[in-house]
C-alpha positions in Angstrom: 0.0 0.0 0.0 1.5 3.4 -1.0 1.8 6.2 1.3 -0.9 8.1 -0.3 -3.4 5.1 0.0 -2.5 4.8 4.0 -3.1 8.7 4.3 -6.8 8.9 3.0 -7.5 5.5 4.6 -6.3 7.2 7.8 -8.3 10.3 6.9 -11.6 7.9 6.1 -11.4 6.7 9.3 -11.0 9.8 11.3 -14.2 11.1 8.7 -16.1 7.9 9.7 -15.2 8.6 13.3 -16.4 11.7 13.6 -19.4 11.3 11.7 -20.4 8.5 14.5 -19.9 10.9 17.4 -22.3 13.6 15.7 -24.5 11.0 15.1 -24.7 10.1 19.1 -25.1 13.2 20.4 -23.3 12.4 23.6 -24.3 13.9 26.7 -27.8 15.3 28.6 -29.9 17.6 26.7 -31.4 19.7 29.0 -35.2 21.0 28.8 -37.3 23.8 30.1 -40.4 21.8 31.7 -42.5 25.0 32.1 -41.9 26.5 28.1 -42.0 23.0 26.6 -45.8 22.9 28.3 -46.7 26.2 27.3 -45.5 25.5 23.6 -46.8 23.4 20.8 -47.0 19.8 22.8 -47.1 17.5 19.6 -43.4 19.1 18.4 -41.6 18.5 21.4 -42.8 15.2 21.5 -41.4 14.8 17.7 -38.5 16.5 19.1 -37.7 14.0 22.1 -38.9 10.8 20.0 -36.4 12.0 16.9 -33.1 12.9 19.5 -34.1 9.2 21.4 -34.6 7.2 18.1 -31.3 8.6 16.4 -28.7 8.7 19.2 -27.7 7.9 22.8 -28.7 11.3 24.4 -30.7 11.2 27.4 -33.2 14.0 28.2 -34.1 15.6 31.8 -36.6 18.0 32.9 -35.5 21.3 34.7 -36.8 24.2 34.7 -34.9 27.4 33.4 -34.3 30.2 35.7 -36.8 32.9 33.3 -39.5 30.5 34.5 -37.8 30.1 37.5 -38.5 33.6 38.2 -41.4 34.2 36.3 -43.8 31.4 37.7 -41.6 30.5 41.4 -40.1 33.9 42.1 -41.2 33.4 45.5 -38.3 30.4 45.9 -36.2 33.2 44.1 -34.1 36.1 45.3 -34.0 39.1 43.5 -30.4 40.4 42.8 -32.0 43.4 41.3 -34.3 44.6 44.0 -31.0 43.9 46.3 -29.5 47.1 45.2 -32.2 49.2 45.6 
C-alpha cells in the first residue's frame, strides 16, 4: 500500500469517526419543563422521540431560571431589587 493510500484511509477513518460521534449526540440535553408545556406539545414530542430514536442522548426535565423567576419567584431572590 503506498503512502498516499494509507493517508486517506487514515483520513476515512478519522471522517467515519467523527461522523459516528455527531450522530450520538453524547451527553444530557437539557429542557425547560414550564416553556415546553406552554408550547406546541405535539413538536416537542417529535422532538424528544427524533433525538431518542437517532442517538444515545438522554433527556431531563428542569426548569430554566426565566421560569424560575417568572412562575416561582417566591423560591427566588431578586439580585435586582437587592440594590435598591
Amino acid at each position: 500500500m503506498s503512502k498516499m493510500q494509507e493517508e486517506l484511509t487514515a483520513q476515512i477513518q478519522e471522517l467515519k469517526q467523527a461522523l459516528d460521534h455527531i450522530k450520538t449526540l453524547q451527553g444530557i440535553l437539557p429542557v425547560c419543563s414550564l416553556r415546553k408545556k406552554n408550547d406546541d406539545r405535539a413538536y416537542w414530542n417529535q422532538v424528544e422521540e427524533y433525538i431518542s430514536r437517532h442517538s444515545n442522548a438522554l433527556f431531563t426535565q428542569s426548569i430554566c431560571p426565566g421560569c424560575i423567576k417568572t412562575h416561582y419567584s417566591e423560591f427566588v431572590k431578586d439580585s435586582d431589587s437587592d440594590k435598591g
